[in-house]
N, C-alpha and C positions, 0 to 999 in steps of 0.2 A: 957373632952373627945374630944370637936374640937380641942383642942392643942395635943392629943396624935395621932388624925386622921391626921393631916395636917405634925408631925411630920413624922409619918409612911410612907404618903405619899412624903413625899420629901426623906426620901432614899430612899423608893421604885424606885422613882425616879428618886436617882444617882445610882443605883444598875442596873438599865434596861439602861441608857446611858451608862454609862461605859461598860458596858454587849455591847452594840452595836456597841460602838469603839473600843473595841478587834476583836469582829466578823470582823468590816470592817477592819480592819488594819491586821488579819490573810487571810480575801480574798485576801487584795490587794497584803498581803508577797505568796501568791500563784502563783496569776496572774504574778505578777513580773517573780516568777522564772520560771511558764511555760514559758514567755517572753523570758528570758535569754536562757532557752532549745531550743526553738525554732531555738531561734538568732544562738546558737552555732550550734547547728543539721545545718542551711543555709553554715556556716562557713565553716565544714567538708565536704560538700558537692561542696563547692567551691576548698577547698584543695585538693579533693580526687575522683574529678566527672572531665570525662574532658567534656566540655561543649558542645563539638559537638556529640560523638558518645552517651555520657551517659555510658559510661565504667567508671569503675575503670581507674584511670590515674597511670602513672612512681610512683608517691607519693606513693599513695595506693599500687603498690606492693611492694616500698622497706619498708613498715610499715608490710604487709604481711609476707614478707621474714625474717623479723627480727623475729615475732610472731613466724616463723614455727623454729628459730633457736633457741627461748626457747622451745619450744616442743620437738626440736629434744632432746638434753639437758637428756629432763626427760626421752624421749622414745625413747631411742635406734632403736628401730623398723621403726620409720617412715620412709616410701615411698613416696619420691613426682615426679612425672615425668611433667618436663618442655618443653614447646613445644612454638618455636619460630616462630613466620609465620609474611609475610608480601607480601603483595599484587603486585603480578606480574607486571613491565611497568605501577606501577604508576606515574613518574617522565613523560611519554610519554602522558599518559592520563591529568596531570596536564597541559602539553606541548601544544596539541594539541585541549584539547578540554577547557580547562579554571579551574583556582580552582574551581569554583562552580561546577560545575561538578565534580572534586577531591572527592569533600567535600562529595556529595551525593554519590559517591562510599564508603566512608570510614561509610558513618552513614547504607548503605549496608549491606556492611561486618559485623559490629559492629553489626546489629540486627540480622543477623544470627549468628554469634560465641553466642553472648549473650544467643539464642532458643537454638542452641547446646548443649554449656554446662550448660543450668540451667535443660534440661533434661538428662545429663549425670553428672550432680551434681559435676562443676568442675569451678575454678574460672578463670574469663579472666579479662582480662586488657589493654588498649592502654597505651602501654610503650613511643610512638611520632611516626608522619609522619603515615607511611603506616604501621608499626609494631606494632603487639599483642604477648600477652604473655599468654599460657592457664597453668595453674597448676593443675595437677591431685592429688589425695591424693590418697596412698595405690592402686594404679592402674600399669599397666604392660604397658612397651614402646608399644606394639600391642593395647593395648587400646586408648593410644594418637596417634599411626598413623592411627585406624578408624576413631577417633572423625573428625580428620584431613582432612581425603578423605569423610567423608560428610558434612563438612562443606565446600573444594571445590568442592563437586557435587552438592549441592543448589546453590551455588553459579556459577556455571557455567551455570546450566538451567538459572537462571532468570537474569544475564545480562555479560555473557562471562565471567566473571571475573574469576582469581584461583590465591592461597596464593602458594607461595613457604614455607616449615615448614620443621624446625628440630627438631626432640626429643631428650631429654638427659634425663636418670635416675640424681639427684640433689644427689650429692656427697658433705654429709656433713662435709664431712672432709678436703675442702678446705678451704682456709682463705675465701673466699667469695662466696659460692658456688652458688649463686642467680644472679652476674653479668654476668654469661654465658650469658643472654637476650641481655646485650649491645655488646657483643663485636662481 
């Protein structure tokens, strides 16, 4: 009977070890890969964040534009109106009063477009310099030219500033109907 007890006991005993090095070795295969997500999720953010304003950058909207060119694709229907703005006598303000001060204009701007359109449910983006890019979905050029004039009238009460902005309905039927932004 002690040799069948001591026997029992010692698998029991590789049975609860072993049992606990899969546990640890399935946490640590866990850990790792939130590790890795994290890492990655940092990475995107780096590719697709521009660092000053916290917009969407250039990246992130030609990754955007491409998105909405498979969608067009499948739905004929889609509406996207593009509205190009960029910050009146920035080159002057850079000039006169120093980048840093540039810079807190642009992170400005950027946190108001940003309040605009995430209460008008519409994506923005710093395309570079003094230039954003707002995309509206299934919305009317009238609607991107209000979003437009309250976002230069915040912006003009709280420190003179205003966008010069063009609207285009996004004509999918050009070979690149997204680079109207650049040019």
């Amino acid at each position: 009977i002690a040799g069948d007890l001591v026997f029992d006991f010692a698998i029991f005993s590789t049975i609860f070890y072993s049992t606990l090095i899969l546990i640890f070795d399935s946490v640590k295969g866990v850990a790792e890969m939130n590790k890795k997500s994290y890492e990655n999720d940092k990475l995107k953010n780096i590719a697709y964040i521009d660092a000053l304003t916290n917009m969407k950058n250039r990246a992130a909207y030609m990754r955007f534009a491409r998105k909405q060119m498979f969608k067009y694709r499948k739905n004929k229907d889609l509406n996207i109106i593009l509205v190009v703005m960029d910050i009146d006598g920035f080159k002057n303000i850079n000039d006169e009063k120093g980048h840093i001060a540039g810079d807190e204009i642009l992170k400005q701007v950027a946190s108001v477009i940003l309040r605009q359109c995430e209460l008008f449910n519409c994506k923005s983006f710093r395309i570079g310099g003094d230039e954003f890019v707002l995309l509206l979905e299934n919305k009317q050029v009238s609607d991107a030219d209000n979003l437009a004039d309250k976002i230069n009238e915040e912006l003009s009460s709280l420190n003179n500033i205003t966008l010069t902005h063009g609207t285009q309905k996004v004509n999918f039927n050009d070979e690149k109907p997204f680079d109207v932004a650049f040019e």
